[in-house]
C-alpha positions in Angstrom: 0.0 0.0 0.0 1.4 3.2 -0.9 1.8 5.8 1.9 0.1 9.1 0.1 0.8 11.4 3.7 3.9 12.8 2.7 3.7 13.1 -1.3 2.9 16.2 -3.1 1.5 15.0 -6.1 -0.5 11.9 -6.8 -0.1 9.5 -9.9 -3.0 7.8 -11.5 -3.0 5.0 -9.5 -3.0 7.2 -6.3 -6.9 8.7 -7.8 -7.6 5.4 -8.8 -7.6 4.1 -5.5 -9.0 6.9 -3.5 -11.7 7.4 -6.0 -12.4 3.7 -6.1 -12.5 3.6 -9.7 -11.4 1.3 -12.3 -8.1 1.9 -14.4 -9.5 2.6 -17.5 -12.0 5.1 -16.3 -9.5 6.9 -13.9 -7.4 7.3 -17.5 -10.3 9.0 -18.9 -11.4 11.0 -16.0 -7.9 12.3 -15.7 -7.7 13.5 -19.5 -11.0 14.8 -19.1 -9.7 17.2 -16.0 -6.5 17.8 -17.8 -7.9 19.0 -21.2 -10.3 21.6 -17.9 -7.8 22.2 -15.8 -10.6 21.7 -13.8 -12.5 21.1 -11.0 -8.5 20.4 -10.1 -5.2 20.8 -11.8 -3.6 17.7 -13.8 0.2 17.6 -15.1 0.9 15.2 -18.0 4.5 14.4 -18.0 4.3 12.6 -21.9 1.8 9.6 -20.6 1.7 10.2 -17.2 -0.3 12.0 -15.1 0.3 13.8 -11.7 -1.8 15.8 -9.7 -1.1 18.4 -7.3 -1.7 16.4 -4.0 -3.3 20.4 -2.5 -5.5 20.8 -5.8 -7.3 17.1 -5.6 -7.2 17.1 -1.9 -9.2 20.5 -1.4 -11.9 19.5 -4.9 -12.3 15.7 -2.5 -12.6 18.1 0.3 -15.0 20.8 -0.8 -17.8 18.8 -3.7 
């Protein structure tokens, strides 16, 4: 189990466990908030995604 406490930014796996979402769908949800830059910022790094651990955390915070 990865330890999330002390990381600034999550990875895809990260949302796709706190959401409790499936892989495929937290691919698409994350390209969908990417493309937004909202209702929380996304970085994609070529493939991969990372996300501000402050932006999620206050969105999951605040619906």
């Amino acid at each position: 189990m990865n330890d999330t406490s002390e990381k600034m930014v999550y990875d895809a796996s990260d949302i796709q466990r706190i959401l409790g979402i499936g892989r495929s769908m937290t691919y698409v949800f994350l390209e969908k908030v990417y493309e937004d830059q909202a209702p929380f910022k996304v970085i994609k790094i070529g493939k991969l995604y990372r996300v501000p651990k402050k932006s999620f955390d206050e969105w999951l915070d605040n619906p």
